[in-house]
Structure formats: C-alpha cells, structure tokens
C-alpha positions as CSV (number, residue, x, y, z in Angstrom):
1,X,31.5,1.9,51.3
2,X,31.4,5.8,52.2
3,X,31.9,7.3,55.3
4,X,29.5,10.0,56.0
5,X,30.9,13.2,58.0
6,X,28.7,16.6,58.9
7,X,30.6,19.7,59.2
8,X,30.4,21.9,61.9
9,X,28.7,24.8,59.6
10,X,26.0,21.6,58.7
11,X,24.9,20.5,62.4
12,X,24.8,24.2,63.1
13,X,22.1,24.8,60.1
14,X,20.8,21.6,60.7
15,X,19.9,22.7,64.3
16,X,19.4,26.5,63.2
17,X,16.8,25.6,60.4
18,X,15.0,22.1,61.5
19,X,15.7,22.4,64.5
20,X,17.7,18.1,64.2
21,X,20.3,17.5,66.6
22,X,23.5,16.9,65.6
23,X,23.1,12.5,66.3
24,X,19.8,12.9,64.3
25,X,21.3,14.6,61.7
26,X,24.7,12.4,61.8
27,X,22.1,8.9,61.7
28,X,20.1,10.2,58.9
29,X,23.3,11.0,56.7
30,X,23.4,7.5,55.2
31,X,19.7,7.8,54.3
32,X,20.1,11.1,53.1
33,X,22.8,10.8,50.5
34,X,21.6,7.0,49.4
35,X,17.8,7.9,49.5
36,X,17.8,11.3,48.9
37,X,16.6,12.6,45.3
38,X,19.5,14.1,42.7
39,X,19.1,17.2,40.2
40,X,18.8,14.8,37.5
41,X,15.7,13.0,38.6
42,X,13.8,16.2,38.9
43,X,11.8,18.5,36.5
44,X,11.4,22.2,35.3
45,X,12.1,24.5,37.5
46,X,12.8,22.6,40.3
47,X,15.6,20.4,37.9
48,X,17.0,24.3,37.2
49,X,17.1,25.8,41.1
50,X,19.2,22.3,42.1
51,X,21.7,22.7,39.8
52,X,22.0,26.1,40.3
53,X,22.8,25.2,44.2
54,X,25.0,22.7,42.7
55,X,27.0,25.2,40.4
56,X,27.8,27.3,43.4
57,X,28.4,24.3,45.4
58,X,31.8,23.9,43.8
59,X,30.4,20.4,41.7
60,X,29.8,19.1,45.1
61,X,26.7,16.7,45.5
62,X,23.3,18.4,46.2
63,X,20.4,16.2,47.5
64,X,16.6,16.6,47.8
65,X,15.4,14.9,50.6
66,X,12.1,15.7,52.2
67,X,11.5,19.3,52.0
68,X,15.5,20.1,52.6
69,X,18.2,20.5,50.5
70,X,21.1,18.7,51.4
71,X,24.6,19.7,49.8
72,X,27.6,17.2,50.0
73,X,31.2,17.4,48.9
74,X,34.2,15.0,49.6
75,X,36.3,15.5,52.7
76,X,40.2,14.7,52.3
77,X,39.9,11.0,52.7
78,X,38.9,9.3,49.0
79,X,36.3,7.3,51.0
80,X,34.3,9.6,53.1
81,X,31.6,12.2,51.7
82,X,30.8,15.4,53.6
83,X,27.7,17.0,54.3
84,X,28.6,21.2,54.1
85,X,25.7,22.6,54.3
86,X,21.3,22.2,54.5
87,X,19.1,24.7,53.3
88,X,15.2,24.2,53.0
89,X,13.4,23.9,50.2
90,X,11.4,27.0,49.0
91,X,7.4,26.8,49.3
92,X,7.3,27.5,45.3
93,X,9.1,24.5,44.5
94,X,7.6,22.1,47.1
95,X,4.7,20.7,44.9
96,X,7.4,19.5,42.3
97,X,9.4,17.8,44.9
98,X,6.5,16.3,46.0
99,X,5.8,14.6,42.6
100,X,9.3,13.8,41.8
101,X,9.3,11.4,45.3
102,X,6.2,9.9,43.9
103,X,8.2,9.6,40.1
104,X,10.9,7.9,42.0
105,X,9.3,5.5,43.8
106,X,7.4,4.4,41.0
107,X,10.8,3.9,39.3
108,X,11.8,1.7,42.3
C-alpha cells in the first residue's frame, strides 16, 4: 500500500488556486490518485494536453480529478507517491473531462 505525501510547493498551489487547506488536500490524496482519471482514459485533445503535462512532468503521474489536474511523482521511499504540483483544468477542455467521468463510471 502507498503512502501519500504533498509537497510544500503542492499545499501552497493547492491553497493558492482552490483555495483547500493543506488537511483537506492531505485527506483527499488517497482519493485523488486511486479515483482520479489517467491520460490514457481520456480522449482528443484532452488525452493530448495530459500527456503533454506529463512529458514535462519528468514521467511523473498526472491525474484528472474534478476540474484539477493533479501531478504526482515518487518521493525517495519505494513506497510513498508524492503530490508536486495542482494546476486547474482549462475551461476549453472541461466538457471532455466531464464526459470522460461519465465514460469511466460506466466502465465501473
């Protein structure tokens, strides 16, 4: 089972952007990464801008959950996963994250 760890730079953007406190943020992590929707379960454009995010990410994992963008890498220890950064979703691409939520929980 992972670990989950936020960063310092990620509860400041966290707080900066959606205005989450760092223990909301630091509850939701689990949710996040488990629940969250990857790059590969997307479409079009949407499928494109994610992995862009994740090509500058350094290969690190990059999650849509909601209307944010949540990007996580591994910290030193094998079993933890750390959240760097959030970033919200643009406007453009909110309809297509919309469906791809609906996609996946008709896959569940």
């Amino acid at each position: 089972m992972l670990h989950f760890v936020a960063t310092h730079h990620a509860r400041e953007r966290a707080r900066e952007r959606f205005r989450w406190h760092p223990r909301t943020l630091c509850r939701m992590l689990e949710r996040i990464f488990y629940f969250g929707i990857p790059p590969e379960r997307c479409a079009g454009g949407l499928r494109a801008y994610l992995t862009a995010i994740t090509d500058e990410s350094a290969g690190g994992r990059v999650v849509l959950y909601g209307e944010q963008i949540f990007v996580f890498g591994r910290a030193e220890e094998a079993a933890t996963a750390a959240l760097l950064t959030v970033y919200p979703l643009p406007a453009a691409y909110r309809a297509k994250a919309h469906r791809a939520r609906l996609r996946a929980i008709a896959h569940n």
